[in-house]
N, C-alpha and C positions, 0 to 999 in steps of 0.2 A: 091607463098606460097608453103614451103613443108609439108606431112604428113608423119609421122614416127609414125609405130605402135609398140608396145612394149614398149612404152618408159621408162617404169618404169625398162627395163631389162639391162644387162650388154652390151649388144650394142645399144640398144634405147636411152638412157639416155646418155653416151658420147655426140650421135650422134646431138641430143636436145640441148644439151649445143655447140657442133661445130657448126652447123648449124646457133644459134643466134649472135655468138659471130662474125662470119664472115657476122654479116645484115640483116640472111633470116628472114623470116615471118617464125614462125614455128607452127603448129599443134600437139601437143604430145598427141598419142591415147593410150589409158592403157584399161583394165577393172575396176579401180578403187578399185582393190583390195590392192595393196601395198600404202604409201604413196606417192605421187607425188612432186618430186624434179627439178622444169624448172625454168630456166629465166625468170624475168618476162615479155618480151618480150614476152612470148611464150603462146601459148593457150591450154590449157587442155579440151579435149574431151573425151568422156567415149563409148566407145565400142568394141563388141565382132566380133572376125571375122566370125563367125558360123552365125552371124546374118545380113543379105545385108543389110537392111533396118537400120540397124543400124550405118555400116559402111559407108553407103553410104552420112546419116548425118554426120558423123565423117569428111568425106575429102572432104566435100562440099567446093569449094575457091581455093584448093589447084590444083596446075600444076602438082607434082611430088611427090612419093610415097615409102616411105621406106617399104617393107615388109615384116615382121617375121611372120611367124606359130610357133608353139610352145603346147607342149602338148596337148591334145587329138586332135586339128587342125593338127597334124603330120599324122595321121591317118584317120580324120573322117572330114565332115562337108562341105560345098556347093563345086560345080563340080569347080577347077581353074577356066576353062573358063567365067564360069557365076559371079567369082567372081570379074575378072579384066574386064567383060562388064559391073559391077556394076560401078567401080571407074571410069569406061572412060567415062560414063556417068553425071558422077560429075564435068568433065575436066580435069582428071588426061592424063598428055601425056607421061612420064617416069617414068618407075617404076627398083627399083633397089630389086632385091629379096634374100635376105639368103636363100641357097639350104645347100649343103654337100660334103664336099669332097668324102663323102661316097658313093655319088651320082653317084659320076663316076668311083669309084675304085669296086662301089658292086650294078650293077646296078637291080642285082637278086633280092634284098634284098626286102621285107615286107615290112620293115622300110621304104626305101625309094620312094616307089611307090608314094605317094602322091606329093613328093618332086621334083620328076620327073614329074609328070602329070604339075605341076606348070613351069618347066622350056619350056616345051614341049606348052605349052597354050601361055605360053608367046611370045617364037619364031612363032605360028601362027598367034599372036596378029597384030594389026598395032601401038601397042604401041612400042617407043623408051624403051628398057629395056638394064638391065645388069644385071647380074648373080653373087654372090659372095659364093665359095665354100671354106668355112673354115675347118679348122681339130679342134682337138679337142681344145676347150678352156681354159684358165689359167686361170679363174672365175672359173671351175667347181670344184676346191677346195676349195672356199668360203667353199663348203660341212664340209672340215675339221674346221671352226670356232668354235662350240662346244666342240670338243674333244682336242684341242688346250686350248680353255680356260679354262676348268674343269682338264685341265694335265692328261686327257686319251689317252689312244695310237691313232695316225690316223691310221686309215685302209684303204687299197686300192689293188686290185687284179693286179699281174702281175707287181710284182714289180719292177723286173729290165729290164723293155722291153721299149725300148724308141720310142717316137715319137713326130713329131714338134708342139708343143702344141702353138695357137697364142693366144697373146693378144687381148680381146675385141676390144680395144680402137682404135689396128690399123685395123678391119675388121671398126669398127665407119668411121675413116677417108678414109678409100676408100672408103666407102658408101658415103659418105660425097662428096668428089670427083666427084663423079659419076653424083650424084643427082645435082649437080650446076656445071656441066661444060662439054662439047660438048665432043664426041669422043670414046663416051666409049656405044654406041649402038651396040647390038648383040656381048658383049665381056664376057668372060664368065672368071674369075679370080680368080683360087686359093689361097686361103690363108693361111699359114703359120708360125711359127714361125723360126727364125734363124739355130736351130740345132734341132737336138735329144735331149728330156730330158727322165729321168724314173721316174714313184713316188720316188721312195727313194731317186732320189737327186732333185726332186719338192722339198721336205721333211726339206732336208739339205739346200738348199736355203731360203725355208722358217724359220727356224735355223739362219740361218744365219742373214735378216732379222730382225727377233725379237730381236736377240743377247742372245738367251738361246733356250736348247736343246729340240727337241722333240720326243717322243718316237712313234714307227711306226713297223705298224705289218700287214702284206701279208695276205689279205684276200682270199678267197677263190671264185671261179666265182658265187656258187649259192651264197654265202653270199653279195658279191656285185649286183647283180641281185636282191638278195630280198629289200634291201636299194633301189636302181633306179628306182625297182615300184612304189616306193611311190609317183615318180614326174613325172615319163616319163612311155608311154603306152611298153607292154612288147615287143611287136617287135622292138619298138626303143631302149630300154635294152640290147633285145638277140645280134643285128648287132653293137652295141656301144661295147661290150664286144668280138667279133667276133673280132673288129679291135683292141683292149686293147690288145687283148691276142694272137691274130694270122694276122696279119699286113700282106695285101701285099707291094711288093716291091712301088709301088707306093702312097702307105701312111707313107711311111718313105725318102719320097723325099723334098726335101725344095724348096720350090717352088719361081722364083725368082720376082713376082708380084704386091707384096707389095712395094718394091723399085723400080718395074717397074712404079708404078702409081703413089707414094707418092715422089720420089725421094731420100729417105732413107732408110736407111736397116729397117726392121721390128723391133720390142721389144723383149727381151729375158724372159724366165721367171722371170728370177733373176732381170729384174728391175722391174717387173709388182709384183712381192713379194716385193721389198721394198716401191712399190707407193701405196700398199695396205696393208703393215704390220698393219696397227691402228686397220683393220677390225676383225683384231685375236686376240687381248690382246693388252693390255700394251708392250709396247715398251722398252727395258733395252736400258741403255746409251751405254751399249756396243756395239750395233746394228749399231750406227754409227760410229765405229770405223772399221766393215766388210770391 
């Protein structure tokens, strides 16, 4: 049996439906806050990571362990260590963990201290792990569904500065990977997308996508900064916009790991905007003619 926390999120929820579809037993842990979308194959548990006692009920059964942090968990909440002595105590023996490419391009950073304490807990651990360092996400424009569908301008800081934005779905399936199949203990895997993109041609792809135009205008870093509080603690802000806006060379590398693991090339954003065009509006007929 595996346990995937997050599941209600852009890589839990994939990962819930990969995981059933190929026979496993699955566990999908949420807080219960958004609606819950699994197989029914699959079993819904409710808990926070902030809470052992909680979590520890959550992955009671389970062999192996999907794990995401995610907002104020970025920054605050039980010591790693005590938190994977919690799970191994349930019988968890592999844990596969979302970290950041951030992690290892900005190891200085605030943001990522916790992120690190976790990679570092694990390599002490006697648990079977693997580590999966993504860049920035092609979900993190969902953000733009609102202003998309009201035909207000998207906003997005640093417009024409490009970087390998991955698809959810393939960080999903190397999780995936990982979690049911031998070989990938103490590997630690950047993840990627194919090329460089920039907002303005996220923008235009997505354009293209829908099959009508959308209008797009260069924010400013405080104005995106005060938008990102709303969801993420401000040091995970301040180093999220750090790399938006001033990249080192090794965040604009395409990492070749996704194809090393999956056997395929990774997803581009341009097909991860047409598998997701519905989430924006209405769809024109001309969209499938792009």
């Amino acid at each position: 049996m595996i346990a995937v926390t997050g599941a209600t999120g852009n890589i839990g929820n994939p990962l819930v439906h990969t995981l059933a579809a190929a026979g496993e037993q699955v566990i999908a842990i949420s807080r219960g806050e958004r609606p819950v979308d699994i197989p029914a194959t699959a079993t819904h548990r409710r808990a926070d990571l902030g809470n052992l006692d909680d979590l520890a009920a959550a992955v009671s059964g389970a062999r192996a362990l999907f794990l995401l942090i995610t907002g104020p968990q970025l920054t605050t909440g039980p010591e790693p260590h005590r938190l994977l002595e919690t799970v191994a105590t349930q019988g968890i023996r592999r844990v596969v963990f979302i970290s950041s490419q951030g992690a290892a391009t900005r190891p200085g950073s605030d943001g990522y201290a916790r992120t690190l304490d976790f990679e570092k807990a694990l390599a002490a651990s006697d648990l079977e792990w693997t580590v999966l360092r993504p860049s920035g996400f092609a979900a993190n424009t969902f953000a733009w569904i609102e202003p998309i569908r009201t035909g207000r301008p998207v906003t997005a800081p640093f417009a024409d500065i490009g970087l390998p934005t991955v698809d959810p779905a393939d960080i999903a399936a190397v999780a995936a990977t990982a979690l049911r199949e031998d070989g990938h203990h103490s590997r630690t895997y950047t993840l990627t997308g194919p090329a460089l993109i920039t907002p303005r041609q996220q923008v235009q792809d997505l354009s293209a996508a829908l099959g009508h135009p959308i209008p797009f205008e260069e924010a400013t870093r405080e104005e995106a900064f005060t938008n990102m509080i709303r969801f993420m603690p401000a040091p995970v802000a301040e180093h999220t916009l750090d790399i938006l806006g001033s990249p080192v060379p090794a965040e604009q590398e395409i990492s070749p790991d996704i194809e090393a693991v999956l056997g395929r090339p990774a997803g581009s954003y341009r097909e991860w905007a047409v598998r997701n065009a519905a989430a924006f509006g209405p769809v024109s007929t001309a969209a499938g003619r792009v």
